[in-house]
VOSE-532196 format. One record per residue (C-alpha): residue number from 1; residue in three letters; z, y, x. Coordinates in pm, 1 decimal. Layout:
<atoms>
nr  rest  pz  py  px
NUM  Ala  Z  Y  X
...
</atoms>
This chain:
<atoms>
nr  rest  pz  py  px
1  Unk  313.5  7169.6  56.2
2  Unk  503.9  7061.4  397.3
3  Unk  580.1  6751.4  544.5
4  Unk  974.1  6812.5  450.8
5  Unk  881.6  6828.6  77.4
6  Unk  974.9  6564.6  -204.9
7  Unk  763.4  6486.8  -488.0
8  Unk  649.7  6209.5  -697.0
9  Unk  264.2  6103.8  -794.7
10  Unk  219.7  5834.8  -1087.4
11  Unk  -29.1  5685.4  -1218.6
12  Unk  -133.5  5436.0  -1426.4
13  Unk  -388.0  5297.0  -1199.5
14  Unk  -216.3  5251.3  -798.9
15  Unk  -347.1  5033.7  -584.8
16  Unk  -73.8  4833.0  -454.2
17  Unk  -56.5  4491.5  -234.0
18  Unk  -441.0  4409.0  -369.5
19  Unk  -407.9  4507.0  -697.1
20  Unk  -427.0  4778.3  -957.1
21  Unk  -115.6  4842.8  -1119.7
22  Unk  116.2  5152.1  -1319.5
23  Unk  327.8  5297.2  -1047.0
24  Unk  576.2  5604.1  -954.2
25  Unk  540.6  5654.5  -576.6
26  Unk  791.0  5869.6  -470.4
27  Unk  761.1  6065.4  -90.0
28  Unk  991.9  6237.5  113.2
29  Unk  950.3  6377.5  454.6
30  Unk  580.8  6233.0  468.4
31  Unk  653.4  5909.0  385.6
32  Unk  629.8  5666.9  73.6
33  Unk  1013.3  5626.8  -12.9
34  Unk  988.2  5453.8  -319.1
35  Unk  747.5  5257.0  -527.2
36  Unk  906.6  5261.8  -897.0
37  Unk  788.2  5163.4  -1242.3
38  Unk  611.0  5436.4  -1404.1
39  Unk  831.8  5544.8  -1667.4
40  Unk  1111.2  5551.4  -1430.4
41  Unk  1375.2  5818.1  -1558.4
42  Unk  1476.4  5941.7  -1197.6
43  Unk  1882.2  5967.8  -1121.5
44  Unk  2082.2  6313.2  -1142.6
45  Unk  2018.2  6360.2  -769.0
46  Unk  1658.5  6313.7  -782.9
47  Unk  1606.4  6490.3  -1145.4
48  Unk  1463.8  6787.2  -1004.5
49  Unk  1182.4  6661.8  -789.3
50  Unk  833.4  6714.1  -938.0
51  Unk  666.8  6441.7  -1043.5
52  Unk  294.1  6499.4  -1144.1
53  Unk  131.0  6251.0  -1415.7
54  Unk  -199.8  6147.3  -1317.3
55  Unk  -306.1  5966.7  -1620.8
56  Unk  -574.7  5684.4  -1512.9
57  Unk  -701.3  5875.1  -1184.3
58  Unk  -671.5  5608.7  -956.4
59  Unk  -434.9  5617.2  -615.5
60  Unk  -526.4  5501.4  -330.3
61  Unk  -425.2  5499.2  69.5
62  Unk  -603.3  5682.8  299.4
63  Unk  -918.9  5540.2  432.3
64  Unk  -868.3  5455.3  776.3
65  Unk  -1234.2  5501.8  990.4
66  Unk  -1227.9  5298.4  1339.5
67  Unk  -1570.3  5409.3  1504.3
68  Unk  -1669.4  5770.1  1504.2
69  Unk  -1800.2  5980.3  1750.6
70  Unk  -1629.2  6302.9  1745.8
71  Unk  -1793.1  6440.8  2076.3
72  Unk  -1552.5  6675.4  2193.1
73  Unk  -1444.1  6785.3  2433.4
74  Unk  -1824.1  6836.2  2605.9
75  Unk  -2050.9  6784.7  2330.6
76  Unk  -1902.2  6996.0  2005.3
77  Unk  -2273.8  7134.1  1979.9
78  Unk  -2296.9  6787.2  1850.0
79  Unk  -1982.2  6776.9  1627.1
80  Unk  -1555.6  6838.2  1735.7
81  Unk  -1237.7  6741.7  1548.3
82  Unk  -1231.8  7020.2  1350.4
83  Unk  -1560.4  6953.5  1186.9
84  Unk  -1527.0  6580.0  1140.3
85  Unk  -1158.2  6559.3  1031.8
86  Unk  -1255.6  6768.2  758.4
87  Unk  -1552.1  6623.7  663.1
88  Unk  -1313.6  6241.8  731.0
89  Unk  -1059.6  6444.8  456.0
90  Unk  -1313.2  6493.6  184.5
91  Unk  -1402.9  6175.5  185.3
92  Unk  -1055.8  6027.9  126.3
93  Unk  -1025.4  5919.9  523.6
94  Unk  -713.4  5999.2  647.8
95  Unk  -692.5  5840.1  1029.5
96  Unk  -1033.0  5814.8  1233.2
97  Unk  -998.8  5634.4  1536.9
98  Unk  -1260.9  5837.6  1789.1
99  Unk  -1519.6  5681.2  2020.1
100  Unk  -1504.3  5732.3  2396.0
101  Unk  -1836.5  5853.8  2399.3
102  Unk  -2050.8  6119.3  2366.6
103  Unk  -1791.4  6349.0  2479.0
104  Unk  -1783.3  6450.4  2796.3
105  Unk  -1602.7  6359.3  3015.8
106  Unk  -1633.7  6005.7  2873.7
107  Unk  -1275.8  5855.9  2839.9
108  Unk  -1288.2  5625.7  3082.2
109  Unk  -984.2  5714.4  3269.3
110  Unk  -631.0  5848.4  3135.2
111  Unk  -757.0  6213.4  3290.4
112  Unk  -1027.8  6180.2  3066.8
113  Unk  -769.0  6147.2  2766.7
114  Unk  -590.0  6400.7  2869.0
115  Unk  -841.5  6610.7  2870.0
116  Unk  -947.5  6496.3  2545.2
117  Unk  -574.0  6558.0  2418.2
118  Unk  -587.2  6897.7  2537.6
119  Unk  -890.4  6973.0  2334.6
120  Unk  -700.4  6899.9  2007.9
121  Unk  -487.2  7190.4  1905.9
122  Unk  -565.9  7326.7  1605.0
123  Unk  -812.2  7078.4  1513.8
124  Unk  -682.3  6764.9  1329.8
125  Unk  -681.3  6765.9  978.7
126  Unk  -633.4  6427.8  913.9
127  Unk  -440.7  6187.2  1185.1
128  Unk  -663.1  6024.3  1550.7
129  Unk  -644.4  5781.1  1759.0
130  Unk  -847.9  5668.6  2030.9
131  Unk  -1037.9  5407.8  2197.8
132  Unk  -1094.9  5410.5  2594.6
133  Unk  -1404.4  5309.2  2757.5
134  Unk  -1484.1  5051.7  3037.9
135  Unk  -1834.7  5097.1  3237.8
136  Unk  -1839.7  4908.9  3596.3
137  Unk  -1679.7  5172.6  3787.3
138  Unk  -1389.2  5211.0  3576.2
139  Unk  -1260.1  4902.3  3609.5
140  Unk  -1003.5  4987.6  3832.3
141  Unk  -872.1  5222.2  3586.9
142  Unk  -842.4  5041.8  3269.6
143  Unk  -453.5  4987.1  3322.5
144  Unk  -386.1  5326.7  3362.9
145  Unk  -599.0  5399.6  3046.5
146  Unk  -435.0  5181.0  2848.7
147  Unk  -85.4  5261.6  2944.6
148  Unk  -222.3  5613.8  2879.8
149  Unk  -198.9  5554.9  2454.6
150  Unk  -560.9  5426.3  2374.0
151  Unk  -593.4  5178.5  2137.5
152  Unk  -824.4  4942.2  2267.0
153  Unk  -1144.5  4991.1  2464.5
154  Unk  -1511.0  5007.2  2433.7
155  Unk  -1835.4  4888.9  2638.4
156  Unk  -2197.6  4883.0  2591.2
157  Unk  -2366.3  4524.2  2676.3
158  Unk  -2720.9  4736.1  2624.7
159  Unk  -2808.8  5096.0  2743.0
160  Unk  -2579.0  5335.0  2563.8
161  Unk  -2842.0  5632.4  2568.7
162  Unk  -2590.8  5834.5  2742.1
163  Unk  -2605.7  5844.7  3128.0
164  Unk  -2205.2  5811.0  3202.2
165  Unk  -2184.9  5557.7  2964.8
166  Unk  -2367.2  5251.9  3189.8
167  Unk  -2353.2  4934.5  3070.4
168  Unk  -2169.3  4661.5  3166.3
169  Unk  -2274.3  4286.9  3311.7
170  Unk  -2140.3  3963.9  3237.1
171  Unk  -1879.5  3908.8  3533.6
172  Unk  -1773.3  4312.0  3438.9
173  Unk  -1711.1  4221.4  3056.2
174  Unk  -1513.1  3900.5  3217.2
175  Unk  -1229.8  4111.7  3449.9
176  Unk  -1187.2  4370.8  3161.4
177  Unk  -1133.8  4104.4  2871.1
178  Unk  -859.8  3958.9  3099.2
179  Unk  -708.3  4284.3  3212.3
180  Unk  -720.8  4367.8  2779.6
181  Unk  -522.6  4039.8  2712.3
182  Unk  -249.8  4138.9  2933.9
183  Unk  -195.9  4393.0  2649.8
184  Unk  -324.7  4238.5  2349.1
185  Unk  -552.7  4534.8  2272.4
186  Unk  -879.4  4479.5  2123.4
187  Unk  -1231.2  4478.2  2360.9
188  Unk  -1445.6  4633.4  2147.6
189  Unk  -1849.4  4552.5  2215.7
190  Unk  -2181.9  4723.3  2094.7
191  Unk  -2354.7  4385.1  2124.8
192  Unk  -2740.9  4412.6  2199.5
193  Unk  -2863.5  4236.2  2502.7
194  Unk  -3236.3  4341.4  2592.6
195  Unk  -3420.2  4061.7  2822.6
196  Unk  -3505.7  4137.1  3156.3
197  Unk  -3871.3  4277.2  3209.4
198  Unk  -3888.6  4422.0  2881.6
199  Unk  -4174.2  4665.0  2862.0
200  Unk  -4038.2  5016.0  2620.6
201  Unk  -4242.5  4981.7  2306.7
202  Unk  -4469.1  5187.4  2143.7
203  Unk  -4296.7  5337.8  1825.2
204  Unk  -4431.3  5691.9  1794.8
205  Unk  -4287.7  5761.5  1358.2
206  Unk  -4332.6  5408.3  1245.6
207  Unk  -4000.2  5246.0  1162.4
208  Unk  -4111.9  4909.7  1136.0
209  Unk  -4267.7  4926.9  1497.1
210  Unk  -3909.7  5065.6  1639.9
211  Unk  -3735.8  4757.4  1403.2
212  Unk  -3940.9  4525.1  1603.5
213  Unk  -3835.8  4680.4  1957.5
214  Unk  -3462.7  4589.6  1862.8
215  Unk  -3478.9  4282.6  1704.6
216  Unk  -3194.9  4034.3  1579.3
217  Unk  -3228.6  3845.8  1879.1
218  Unk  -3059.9  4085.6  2103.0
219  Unk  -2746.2  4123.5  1895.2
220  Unk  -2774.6  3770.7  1868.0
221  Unk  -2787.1  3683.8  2251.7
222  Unk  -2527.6  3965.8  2259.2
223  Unk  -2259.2  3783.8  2081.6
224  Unk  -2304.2  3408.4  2206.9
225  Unk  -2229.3  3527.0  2553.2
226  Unk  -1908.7  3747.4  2446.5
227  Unk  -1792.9  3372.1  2292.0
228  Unk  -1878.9  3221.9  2603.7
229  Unk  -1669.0  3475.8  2792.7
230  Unk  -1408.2  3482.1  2559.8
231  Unk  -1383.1  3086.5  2547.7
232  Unk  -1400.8  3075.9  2912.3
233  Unk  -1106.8  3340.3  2930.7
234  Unk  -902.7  3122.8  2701.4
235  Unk  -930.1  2829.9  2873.5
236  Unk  -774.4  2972.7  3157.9
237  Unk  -491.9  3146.7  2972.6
238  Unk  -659.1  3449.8  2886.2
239  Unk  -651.9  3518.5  2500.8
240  Unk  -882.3  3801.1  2461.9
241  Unk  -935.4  4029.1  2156.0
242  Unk  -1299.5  4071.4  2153.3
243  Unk  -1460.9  4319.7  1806.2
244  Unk  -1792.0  4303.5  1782.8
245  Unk  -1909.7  4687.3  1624.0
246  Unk  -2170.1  4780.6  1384.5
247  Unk  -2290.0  4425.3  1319.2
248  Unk  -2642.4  4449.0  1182.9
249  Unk  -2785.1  4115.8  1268.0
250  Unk  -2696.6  3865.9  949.6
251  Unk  -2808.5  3546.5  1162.4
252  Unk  -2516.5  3595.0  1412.8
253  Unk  -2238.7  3562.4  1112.8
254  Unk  -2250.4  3158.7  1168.3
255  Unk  -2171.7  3212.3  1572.6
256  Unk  -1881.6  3480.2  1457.9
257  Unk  -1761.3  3254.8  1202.6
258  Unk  -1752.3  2898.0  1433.8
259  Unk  -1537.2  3053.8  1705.2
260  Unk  -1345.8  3249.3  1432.2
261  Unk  -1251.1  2866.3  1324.9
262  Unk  -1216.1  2734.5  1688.5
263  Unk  -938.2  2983.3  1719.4
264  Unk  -1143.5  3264.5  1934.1
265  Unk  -936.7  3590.8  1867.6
266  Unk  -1349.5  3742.1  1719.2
267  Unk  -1362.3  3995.3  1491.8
268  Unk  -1637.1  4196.7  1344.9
269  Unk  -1712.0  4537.4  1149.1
270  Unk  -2052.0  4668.3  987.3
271  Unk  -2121.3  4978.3  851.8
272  Unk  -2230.6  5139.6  475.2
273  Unk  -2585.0  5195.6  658.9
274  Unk  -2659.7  4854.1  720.5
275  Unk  -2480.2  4754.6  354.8
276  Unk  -2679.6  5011.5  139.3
277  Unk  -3049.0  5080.2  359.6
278  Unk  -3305.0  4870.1  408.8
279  Unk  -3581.0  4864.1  622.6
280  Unk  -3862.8  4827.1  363.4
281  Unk  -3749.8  5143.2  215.7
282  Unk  -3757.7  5373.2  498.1
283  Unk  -4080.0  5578.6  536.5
284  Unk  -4275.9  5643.0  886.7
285  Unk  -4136.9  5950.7  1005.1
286  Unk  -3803.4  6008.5  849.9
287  Unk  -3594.7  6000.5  1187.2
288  Unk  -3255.0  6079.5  994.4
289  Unk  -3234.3  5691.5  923.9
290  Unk  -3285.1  5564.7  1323.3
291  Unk  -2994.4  5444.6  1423.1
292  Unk  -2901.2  5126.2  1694.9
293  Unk  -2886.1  4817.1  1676.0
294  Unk  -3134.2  4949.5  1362.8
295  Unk  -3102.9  4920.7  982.7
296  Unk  -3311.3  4579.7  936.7
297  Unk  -3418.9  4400.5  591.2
298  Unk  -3309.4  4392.2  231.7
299  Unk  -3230.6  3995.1  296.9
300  Unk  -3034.7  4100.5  600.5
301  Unk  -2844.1  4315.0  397.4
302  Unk  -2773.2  4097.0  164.9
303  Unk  -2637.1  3848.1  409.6
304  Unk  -2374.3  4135.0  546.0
305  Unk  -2235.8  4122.8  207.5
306  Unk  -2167.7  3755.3  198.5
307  Unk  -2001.0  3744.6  576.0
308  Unk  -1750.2  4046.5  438.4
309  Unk  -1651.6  3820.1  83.8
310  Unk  -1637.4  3531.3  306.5
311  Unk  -1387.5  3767.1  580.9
312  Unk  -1630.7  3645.4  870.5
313  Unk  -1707.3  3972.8  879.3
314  Unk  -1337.8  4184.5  865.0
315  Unk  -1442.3  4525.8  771.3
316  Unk  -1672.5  4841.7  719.8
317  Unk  -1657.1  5188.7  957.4
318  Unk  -1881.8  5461.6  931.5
319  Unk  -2008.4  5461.7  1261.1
320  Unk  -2061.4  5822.8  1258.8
321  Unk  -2262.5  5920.6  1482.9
322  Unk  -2399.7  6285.6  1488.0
323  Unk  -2578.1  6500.9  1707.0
324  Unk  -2771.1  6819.9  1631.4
325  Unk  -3111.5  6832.9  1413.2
326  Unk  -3318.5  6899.3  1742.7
327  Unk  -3231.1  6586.7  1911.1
328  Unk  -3321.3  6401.0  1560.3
329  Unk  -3666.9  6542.5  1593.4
330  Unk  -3649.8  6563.5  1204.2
331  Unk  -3944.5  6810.1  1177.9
332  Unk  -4220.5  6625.7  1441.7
333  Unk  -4094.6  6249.0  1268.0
334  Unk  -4085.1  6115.4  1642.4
335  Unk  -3872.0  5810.2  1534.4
336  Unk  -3918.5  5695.2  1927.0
337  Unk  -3751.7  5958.7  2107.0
338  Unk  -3507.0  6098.9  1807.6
339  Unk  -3148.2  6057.1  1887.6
340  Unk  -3011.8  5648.8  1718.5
341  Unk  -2708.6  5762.5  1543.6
342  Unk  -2615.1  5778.1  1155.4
343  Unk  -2451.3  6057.1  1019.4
344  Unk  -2257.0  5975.0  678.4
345  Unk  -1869.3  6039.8  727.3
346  Unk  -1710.2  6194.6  377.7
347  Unk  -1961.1  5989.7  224.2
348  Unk  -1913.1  5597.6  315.3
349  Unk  -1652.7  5505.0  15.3
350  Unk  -1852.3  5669.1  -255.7
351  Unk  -2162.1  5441.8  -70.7
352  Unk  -1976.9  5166.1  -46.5
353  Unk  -1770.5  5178.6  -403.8
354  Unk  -2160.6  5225.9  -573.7
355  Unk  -2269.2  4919.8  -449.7
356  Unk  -1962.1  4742.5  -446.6
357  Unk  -1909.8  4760.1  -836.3
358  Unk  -2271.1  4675.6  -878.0
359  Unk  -2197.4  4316.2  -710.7
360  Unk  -1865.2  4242.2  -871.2
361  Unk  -1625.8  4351.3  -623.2
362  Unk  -1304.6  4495.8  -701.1
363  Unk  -1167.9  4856.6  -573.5
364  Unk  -850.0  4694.5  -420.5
365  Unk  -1157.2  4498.2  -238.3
366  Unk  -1303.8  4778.8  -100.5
367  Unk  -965.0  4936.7  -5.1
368  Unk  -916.0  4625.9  213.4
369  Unk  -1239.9  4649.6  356.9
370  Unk  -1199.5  5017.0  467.5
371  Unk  -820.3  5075.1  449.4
372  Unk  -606.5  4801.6  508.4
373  Unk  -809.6  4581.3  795.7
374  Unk  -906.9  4857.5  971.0
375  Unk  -578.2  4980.7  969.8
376  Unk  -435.6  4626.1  1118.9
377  Unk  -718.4  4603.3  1390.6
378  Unk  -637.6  4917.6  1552.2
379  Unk  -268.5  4834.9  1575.1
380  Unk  -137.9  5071.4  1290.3
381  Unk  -81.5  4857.3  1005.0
382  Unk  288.5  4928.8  1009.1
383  Unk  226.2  5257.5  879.9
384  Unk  -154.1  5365.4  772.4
385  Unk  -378.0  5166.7  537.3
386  Unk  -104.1  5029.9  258.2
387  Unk  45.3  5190.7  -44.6
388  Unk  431.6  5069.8  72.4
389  Unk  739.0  5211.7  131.9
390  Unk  789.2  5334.5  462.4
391  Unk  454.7  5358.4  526.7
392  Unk  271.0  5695.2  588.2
393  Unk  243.2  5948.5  236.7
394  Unk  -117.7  5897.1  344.1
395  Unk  -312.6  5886.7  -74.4
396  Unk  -622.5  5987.4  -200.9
397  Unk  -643.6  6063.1  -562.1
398  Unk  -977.7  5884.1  -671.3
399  Unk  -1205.0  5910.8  -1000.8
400  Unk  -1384.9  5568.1  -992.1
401  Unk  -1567.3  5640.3  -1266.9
402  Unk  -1716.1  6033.1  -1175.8
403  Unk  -2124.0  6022.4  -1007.5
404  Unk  -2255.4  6258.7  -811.2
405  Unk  -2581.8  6374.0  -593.5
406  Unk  -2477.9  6377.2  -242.8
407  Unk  -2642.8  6738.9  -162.8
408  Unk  -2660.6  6892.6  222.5
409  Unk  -2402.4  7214.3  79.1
410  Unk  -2128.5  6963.6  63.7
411  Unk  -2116.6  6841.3  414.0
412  Unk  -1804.7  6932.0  599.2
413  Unk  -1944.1  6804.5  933.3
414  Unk  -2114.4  7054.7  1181.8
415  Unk  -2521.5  7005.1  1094.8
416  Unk  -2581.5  6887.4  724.6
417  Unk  -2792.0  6660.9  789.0
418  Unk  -2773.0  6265.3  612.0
419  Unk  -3016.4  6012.1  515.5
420  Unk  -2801.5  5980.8  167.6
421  Unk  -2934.4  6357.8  79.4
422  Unk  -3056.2  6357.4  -292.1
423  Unk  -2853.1  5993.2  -334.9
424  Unk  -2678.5  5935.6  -641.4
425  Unk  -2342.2  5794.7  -587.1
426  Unk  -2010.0  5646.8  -763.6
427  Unk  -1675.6  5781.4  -722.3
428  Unk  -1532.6  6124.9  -595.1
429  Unk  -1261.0  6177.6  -426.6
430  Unk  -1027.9  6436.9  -593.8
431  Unk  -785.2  6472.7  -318.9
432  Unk  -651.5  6393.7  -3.2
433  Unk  -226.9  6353.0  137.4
434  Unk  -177.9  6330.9  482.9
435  Unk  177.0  6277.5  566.7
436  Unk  247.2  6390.2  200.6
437  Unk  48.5  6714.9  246.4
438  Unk  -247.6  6795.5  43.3
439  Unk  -513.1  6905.6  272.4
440  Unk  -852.7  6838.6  48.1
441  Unk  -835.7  6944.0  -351.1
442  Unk  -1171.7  6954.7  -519.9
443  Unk  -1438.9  7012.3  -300.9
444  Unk  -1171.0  7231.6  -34.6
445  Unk  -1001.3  7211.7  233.4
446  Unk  -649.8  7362.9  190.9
447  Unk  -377.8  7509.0  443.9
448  Unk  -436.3  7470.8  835.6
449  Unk  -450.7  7140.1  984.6
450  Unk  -216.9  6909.8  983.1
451  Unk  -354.7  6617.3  1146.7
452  Unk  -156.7  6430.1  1482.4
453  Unk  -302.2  6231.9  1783.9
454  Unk  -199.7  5882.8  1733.8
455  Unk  -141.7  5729.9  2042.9
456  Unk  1.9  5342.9  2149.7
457  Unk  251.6  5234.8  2329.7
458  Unk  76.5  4967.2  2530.8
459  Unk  287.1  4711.7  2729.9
460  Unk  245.3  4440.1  2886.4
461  Unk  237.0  4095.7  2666.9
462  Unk  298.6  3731.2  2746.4
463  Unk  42.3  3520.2  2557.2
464  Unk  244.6  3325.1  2374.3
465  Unk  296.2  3681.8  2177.5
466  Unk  -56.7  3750.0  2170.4
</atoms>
């Protein structure tokens, strides 16, 4: 199937503005045309384009995944675009948004996303975009990066782990939220702020001990000085996007949520790790589950759940974060010196879906959550995230109802390698359109790919837009 092709999918079961609901979606040159009634008897001039009946299978849009590390080019040992679109594809995602780091170079600069461009060919099976980076000696260059196509931008208030990757102080974060609001992107934070004079822990393979050397105090810290810097930027004309990432700390949720209400342009994701782990579950050793700011306590987790039905918290990204199965030290159990980073990607709405329908939430709930907001945030809600006409023919066919064992021979990513292995889960996805072509049926990838670097044109804003 090619982009140029017409055809219809209907359903009884399409999720459309927040709800389920019978539909006929028609597509035509990649897009959603039409959205009909189902037993619409099509004109003469449309009479001959095939409509397939999918009975109660439900449709859905594409996922849309803000914050994954793809690591190319530089690091593909660790992963690349071929590997994690696919794996992105099987799991009903069709548009990943890619971190600025661990590649290397580290897209700090609009060379850097060049290069990064360059590396695509051949690659993408599902749409990208990308986020820039800011450490303190780019600052000079974030203008150029963003007129460059990134979609926002990224620093580290903590030590990233990753040596061109510094972190950024106070007074840095300050010049770079008001250089941002000149463009209305968002400033996107990993928000853990360690005290000065910290001794490094002893962790050795105990969780709990590497749990204590991150504790919810540091996120905490973390975020009350982005509102400070945020409020102060406001005050002097400077309205800011500022995205706080993985959120694992519950007890910041009440900061988020006052300046949310004070009219502070704060958002914040979390991830399925920190919505379906918990720290008392995880046994000394098992490295595959280290990840940072760190999976913390069943009544943490808990508390997530409540900031996303309350929309304090705005939405849930994988946070995929791979490297190889050396640097996890999976065999030796060395939690303290394995490499922090989850990996989960084709998995997350299965995860999510399980433990959604266990608490009473809805599937157009989760589709919001990991579609729809997403989608909005990184400045492509016009065309990804929504069932709609004109958007993007970007639908996942979806069996809410199927279970399955999540098993290491069904990774599409490069090492298959997951905390989830052996995990029973809810809902498979069938198959994946991007653009209206099918590119994942039934456990395979089909054709070549397909996929297309998304990239923004960023100009300069006044803030009564913003």
């Amino acid at each position: 199937m090619n982009e140029s092709s017409s055809f219809g999918l209907k359903s009884n079961r399409v999720i459309i503005d927040g709800a389920i609901r019978p539909a006929l979606i028609l597509i035509e040159d990649g897009k959603i045309a039409e959205i009909l009634p189902v037993d619409t008897v099509l004109e003469t001039r449309r009479r001959f384009i095939e409509i397939e009946d999918l009975g109660d299978k439900v449709v859905l849009p594409g996922l849309v995944d803000t914050h994954v590390h793809i690591n190319e080019p530089g690091r593909t040992e660790w992963e690349g675009f071929n590997t994690a679109t696919q794996s992105a594809a099987a799991g009903g995602i069709t548009t990943v948004v890619d971190m600025p780091l661990n590649c290397s170079p580290v897209t700090t600069t609009a060379n850097a996303l060049r290069e990064k461009l360059n590396s695509l060919e051949g690659k993408l099976w599902i749409d990208c975009g990308f986020w820039g980076g800011v450490i303190p000696e780019s600052l000079t260059d974030l203008d150029e990066l963003i007129k460059a196509g990134v979609l926002g931008v990224k620093s580290f208030t903590i030590d990233s782990g990753i040596e061109e990757f510094p972190e950024v102080n106070a007074e840095q974060l300050s010049q770079a939220i008001r250089i941002l609001a000149k463009y209305n992107v968002p400033y996107l934070i990993h928000a853990e702020l360690e005290p000065p004079g910290s001794e490094p822990p002893a962790i050795g393979d105990r969780y709990q001990s590497f749990l204590a050397s991150r504790p919810k105090s540091w996120e905490n810290d973390a975020v009350d000085m982005m509102i400070a810097l945020a409020t102060e930027a406001k005050s002097e004309g400077a309205q800011g996007k500022i995205h706080i990432v993985h959120l694992s700390s519950a007890e910041a949720i009440a900061a988020i949520h006052k300046a949310q209400q004070q009219g502070l342009q704060l958002s914040a994701e979390t991830c399925p790790h920190y919505l379906t782990l918990f720290s008392e579950s995880i046994p000394d050793g098992k490295t595959l589950f280290k990840c940072c700011p760190p999976i913390r306590e069943d009544a943490n987790r808990q508390l997530l759940w409540q900031g996303l039905a309350d929309g304090t918290i705005d939405f849930i990204v994988s946070d995929h974060s791979p490297c190889t199965p050396q640097l996890k030290h999976i065999d030796s159990g060395d939690i303290e010196n394995a490499w922090g980073g989850i990996s989960s990607l084709q998995f997350g709405l299965s995860l999510i879906w399980t433990e959604a329908v266990q608490r009473g939430y809805s599937l157009p709930q989760v589709v919001d959550w990991m579609a729809t907001r997403p989608a909005m945030f990184a400045g492509l809600g016009e065309r990804k995230g929504k069932i709609a006409a004109g958007y993007d023919a970007d639908l996942v066919v979806f069996d809410d109802c199927a279970s399955y064992t999540i098993t290491a021979d069904m990774i599409k990513y490069r090492h298959k390698i997951t905390p989830y292995e052996g995990r029973v889960v809810s809902g498979l996805t069938e198959r994946t359109y991007v653009r209206g072509q099918l590119v994942y049926r039934a456990g395979e990838l089909l054709g070549a790919p397909v996929g297309e670097a998304l990239l923004s044109n960023n100009r300069l804003v006044s803030q009564s837009e913003s």
